[in-house]
C-alpha positions in Angstrom: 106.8 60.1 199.1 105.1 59.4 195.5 105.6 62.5 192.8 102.7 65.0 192.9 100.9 65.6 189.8 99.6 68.9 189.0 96.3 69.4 187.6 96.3 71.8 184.4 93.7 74.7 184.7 90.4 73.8 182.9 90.6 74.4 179.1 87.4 75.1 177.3 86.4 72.1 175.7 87.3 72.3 171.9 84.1 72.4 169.7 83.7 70.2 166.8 83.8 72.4 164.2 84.6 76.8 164.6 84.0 78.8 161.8 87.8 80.9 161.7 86.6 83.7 158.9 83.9 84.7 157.0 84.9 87.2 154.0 81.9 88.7 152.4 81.5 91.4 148.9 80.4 94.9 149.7 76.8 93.4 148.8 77.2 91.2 151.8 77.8 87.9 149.8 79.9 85.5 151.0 83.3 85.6 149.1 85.5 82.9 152.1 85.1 81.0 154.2 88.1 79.5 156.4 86.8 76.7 159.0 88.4 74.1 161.4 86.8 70.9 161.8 89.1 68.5 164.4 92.3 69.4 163.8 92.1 69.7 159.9 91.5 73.7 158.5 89.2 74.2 155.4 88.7 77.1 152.7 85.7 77.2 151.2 85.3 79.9 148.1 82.2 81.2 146.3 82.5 79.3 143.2 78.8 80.6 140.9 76.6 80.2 143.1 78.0 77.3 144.9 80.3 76.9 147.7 83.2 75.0 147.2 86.0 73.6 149.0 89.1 74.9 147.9 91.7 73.8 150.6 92.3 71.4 153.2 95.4 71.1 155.6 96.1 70.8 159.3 98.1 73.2 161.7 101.7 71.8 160.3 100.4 72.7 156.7 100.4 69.3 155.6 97.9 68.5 152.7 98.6 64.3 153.0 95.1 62.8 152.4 95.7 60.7 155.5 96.4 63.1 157.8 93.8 66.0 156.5 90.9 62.7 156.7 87.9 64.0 159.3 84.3 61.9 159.4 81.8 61.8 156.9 79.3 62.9 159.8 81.8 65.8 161.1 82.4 66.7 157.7 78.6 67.2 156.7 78.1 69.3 159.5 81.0 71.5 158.2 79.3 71.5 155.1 76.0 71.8 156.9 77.2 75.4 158.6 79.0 76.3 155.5 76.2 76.3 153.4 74.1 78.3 156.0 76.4 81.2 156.4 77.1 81.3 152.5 73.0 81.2 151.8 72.5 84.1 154.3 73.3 87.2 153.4 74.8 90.1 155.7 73.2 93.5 155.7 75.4 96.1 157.4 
Protein backbone atom coordinates (compact mmCIF):
# COMPACT_ATOMS: atom_id res chain seq x y z
CA UNK A 1 0.00 0.00 0.00
CA UNK A 2 1.18 3.78 -0.85
CA UNK A 3 2.46 5.90 2.39
CA UNK A 4 -0.35 7.97 4.02
CA UNK A 5 0.23 11.55 4.28
CA UNK A 6 -1.09 13.42 7.17
CA UNK A 7 -2.73 16.62 6.78
CA UNK A 8 -1.30 19.38 9.32
CA UNK A 9 -4.11 21.12 11.40
CA UNK A 10 -5.08 24.49 9.69
CA UNK A 11 -2.71 27.35 10.56
CA UNK A 12 -4.02 30.86 10.47
CA UNK A 13 -2.96 32.35 7.50
CA UNK A 14 -0.01 34.72 8.15
CA UNK A 15 -0.91 38.36 7.48
CA UNK A 16 1.19 40.65 5.46
CA UNK A 17 2.34 42.83 7.80
CA UNK A 18 1.62 42.59 12.20
CA UNK A 19 2.45 45.36 14.17
CA UNK A 20 4.65 43.29 17.19
CA UNK A 21 4.86 46.55 19.80
CA UNK A 22 3.89 49.90 20.08
CA UNK A 23 5.82 51.83 23.03
CA UNK A 24 4.36 55.15 23.68
CA UNK A 25 5.51 58.43 26.44
CA UNK A 26 3.39 58.99 29.39
CA UNK A 27 1.73 61.76 27.07
CA UNK A 28 0.61 58.90 24.85
CA UNK A 29 3.19 59.64 21.93
CA UNK A 30 4.58 57.13 20.18
CA UNK A 31 8.28 56.43 21.35
CA UNK A 32 8.62 52.44 19.18
CA UNK A 33 7.50 50.79 17.13
CA UNK A 34 8.60 47.04 16.38
CA UNK A 35 6.79 45.44 13.09
CA UNK A 36 7.07 42.27 10.91
CA UNK A 37 6.42 42.62 7.41
CA UNK A 38 7.09 38.84 5.55
CA UNK A 39 9.60 37.44 7.34
CA UNK A 40 11.84 40.55 7.80
CA UNK A 41 11.26 42.51 11.54
CA UNK A 42 11.47 46.40 11.69
CA UNK A 43 12.02 49.18 14.43
CA UNK A 44 10.77 52.25 13.84
CA UNK A 45 11.86 55.19 16.50
CA UNK A 46 10.39 58.71 17.00
CA UNK A 47 13.03 60.70 15.51
CA UNK A 48 11.46 64.91 15.84
CA UNK A 49 8.60 64.55 14.70
CA UNK A 50 9.14 61.91 12.24
CA UNK A 51 9.18 58.22 12.31
CA UNK A 52 12.10 56.55 11.27
CA UNK A 53 13.33 53.25 10.60
CA UNK A 54 16.00 52.33 12.85
CA UNK A 55 16.39 48.44 12.29
CA UNK A 56 15.80 45.76 9.96
CA UNK A 57 16.61 41.97 10.43
CA UNK A 58 14.81 38.67 10.05
CA UNK A 59 14.15 35.84 12.79
CA UNK A 60 18.03 34.45 12.49
CA UNK A 61 19.17 38.22 13.26
CA UNK A 62 20.74 38.57 10.06
CA UNK A 63 20.93 42.27 8.83
CA UNK A 64 22.31 41.07 4.92
CA UNK A 65 20.52 43.54 2.59
CA UNK A 66 19.58 40.51 0.57
CA UNK A 67 17.96 38.59 2.89
CA UNK A 68 16.17 41.64 4.96
CA UNK A 69 14.79 42.85 1.03
CA UNK A 70 10.66 42.95 1.28
CA UNK A 71 8.48 44.89 -1.75
CA UNK A 72 8.27 48.37 -2.40
CA UNK A 73 4.34 47.85 -2.26
CA UNK A 74 4.61 45.59 1.15
CA UNK A 75 6.96 48.02 2.39
CA UNK A 76 4.72 51.23 1.95
CA UNK A 77 2.00 49.58 3.55
CA UNK A 78 4.44 49.05 6.57
CA UNK A 79 5.12 52.58 6.30
CA UNK A 80 1.52 53.29 5.59
CA UNK A 81 0.38 51.67 9.25
CA UNK A 82 3.44 52.96 10.84
CA UNK A 83 2.72 56.33 10.20
CA UNK A 84 -0.93 55.97 11.32
CA UNK A 85 -0.31 54.65 14.75
CA UNK A 86 2.71 57.18 15.32
CA UNK A 87 0.18 60.22 14.09
CA UNK A 88 -2.53 58.96 16.57
CA UNK A 89 -2.19 59.63 19.78
CA UNK A 90 -3.33 57.23 22.85
CA UNK A 91 -5.27 58.71 25.69
CA UNK A 92 -5.47 56.39 28.65
Amino acid sequence: MGERLSVPDREEPKREIDILEVERDTNGSVLKIEARAGNVFFVFRKSGDKLMETSRFTEGQTHDPDTTRIPKNLYQKLLNQANAIFNERKVE
